[in-house]
N, C-alpha and C positions, 0 to 999 in steps of 0.2 A: 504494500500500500504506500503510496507516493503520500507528498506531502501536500498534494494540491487536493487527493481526494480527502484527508485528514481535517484540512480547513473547510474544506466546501463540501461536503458529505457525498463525494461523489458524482454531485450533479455540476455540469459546466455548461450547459444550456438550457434555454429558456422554455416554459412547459410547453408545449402544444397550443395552439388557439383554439378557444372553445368551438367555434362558430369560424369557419373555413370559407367557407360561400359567400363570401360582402361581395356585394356588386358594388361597382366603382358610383352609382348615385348614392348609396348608402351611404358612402362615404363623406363623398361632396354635402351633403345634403348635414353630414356632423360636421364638418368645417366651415360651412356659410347655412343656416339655417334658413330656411323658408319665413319670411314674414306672418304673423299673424293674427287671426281674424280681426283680433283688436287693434295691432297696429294699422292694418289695412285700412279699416273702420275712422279710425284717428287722422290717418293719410284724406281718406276722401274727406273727412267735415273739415280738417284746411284748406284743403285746396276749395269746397264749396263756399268759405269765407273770403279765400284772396281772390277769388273770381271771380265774387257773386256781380259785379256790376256788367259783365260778360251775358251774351245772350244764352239763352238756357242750351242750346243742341251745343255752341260753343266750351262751354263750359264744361259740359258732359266727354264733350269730344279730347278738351284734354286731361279731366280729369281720367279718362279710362287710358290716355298715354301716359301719364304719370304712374298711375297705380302698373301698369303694363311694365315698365323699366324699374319699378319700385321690387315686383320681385323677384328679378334678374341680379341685384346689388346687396351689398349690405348697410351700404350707404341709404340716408332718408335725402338730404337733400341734394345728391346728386340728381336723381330722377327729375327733382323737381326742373333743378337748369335743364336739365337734358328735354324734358319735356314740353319748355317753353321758352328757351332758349336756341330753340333748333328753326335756322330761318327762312328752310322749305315747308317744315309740316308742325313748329310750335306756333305762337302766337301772334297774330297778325300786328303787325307795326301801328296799326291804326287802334288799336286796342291793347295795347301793353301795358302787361299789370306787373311784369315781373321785371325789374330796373337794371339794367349792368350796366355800371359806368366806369369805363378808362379812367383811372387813380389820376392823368395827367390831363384829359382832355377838356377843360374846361367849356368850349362851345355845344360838342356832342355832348355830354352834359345836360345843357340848358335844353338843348334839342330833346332829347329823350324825356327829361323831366315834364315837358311839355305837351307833351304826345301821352304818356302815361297822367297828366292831368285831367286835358282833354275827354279820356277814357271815362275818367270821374266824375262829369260833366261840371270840370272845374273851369275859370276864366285864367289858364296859364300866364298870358300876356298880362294881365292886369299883376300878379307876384312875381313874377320871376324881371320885369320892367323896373321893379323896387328893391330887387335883391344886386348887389353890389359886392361879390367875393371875386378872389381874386384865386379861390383853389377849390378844389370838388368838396373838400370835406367843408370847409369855410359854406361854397354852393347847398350841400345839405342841411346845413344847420339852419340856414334862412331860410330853405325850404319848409322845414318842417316848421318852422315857426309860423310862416305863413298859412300851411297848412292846417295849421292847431283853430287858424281863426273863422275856418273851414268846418272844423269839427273831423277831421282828417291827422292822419300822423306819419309820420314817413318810417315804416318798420326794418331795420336792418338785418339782414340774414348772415352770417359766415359763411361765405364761400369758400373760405381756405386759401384763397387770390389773392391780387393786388386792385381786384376788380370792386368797384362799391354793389351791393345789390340789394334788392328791396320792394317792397309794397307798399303800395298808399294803402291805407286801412281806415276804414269809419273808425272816430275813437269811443266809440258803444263797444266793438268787437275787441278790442285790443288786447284787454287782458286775458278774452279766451284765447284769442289765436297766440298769443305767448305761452298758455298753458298748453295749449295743443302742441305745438311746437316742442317745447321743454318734455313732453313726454315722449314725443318722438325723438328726443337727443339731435332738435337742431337748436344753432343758440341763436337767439337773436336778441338784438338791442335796439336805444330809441335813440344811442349814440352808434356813431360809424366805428367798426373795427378797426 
């Protein structure tokens, strides 16, 4: 008797797998789980809040793209840019609810703010005419002020970018759609990232 089996009783290999037959979804399937009912549930009443000023088949249209890329990922808010952020088949320019804004572009910017106001049936030109910044984050914070007197708020999402992004939100909704959000592990703020 050696002195390997002395320490180790013998055994130098690992027992057998109980269960020999995993198919490789199985597998997959225990390293990225599948979403669930409740998340999904959670998914759709946000997106039915940032959308709601969107026409109903609209709204529907992307909300069943979002949820569609939602359980492909493990990510919650990637779907979301993916699914409205995409400039063949997300969200028509004339109706943009969902904001990305170049960290440097101060004009596109104004542009995009305007167009997603509009959406809101807000008067863009009459606040953004009043706002006087001279950098995007500077640009939001007027924004949102402006919007405040609106009864609107400018909601910040984490992208994980260099990019700004966000939603106009009634401020009736604001504190759901934060909880909603926060349960789904996106973070969001009323200050920019």
């Amino acid at each position: 008797m050696s002195i390997w089996e002395r320490l180790f009783g013998g055994r130098f290999t690992a027992p057998p797998p109980e269960k020999e037959d995993v198919s490789d979804d199985e597998i997959l399937r225990e390293l990225h789980p599948r979403p669930s009912k409740d998340q999904k549930a959670a998914l759709k009443l946000l997106m039915e809040l940032l959308l709601s000023k969107l026409p109903t088949s609209e709204r529907e249209r992307l909300t069943k793209r979002i949820l569609r890329f939602f359980t492909q990922t493990d990510d919650t808010y990637g779907p979301i840019q993916s699914g409205l952020l995409n400039p063949q088949r997300g969200q028509k320019q004339e109706q943009t609810m969902l904001v990305s804004l170049d960290w440097k572009d101060l004009n596109h910017a104004k542009q995009m703010l305007s167009i997603a106001a509009s959406a809101h049936n807000l008067n863009p030109e009459e606040g953004l005419r009043s706002i006087d910044a001279n950098t995007v984050p500077d640009l939001l914070t007027e924004f949102d002020e402006w919007l405040q007197k609106h009864s609107y708020r400018f909601l910040h999402f984490d992208s994980k970018s260099d990019n700004y992004e966000g939603f106009i939100i009634e401020s009736d909704h604001l504190a759901e759609v934060m909880k909603i959000a926060n349960l789904l592990r996106i973070r969001t703020s009323l200050k920019h990232f």
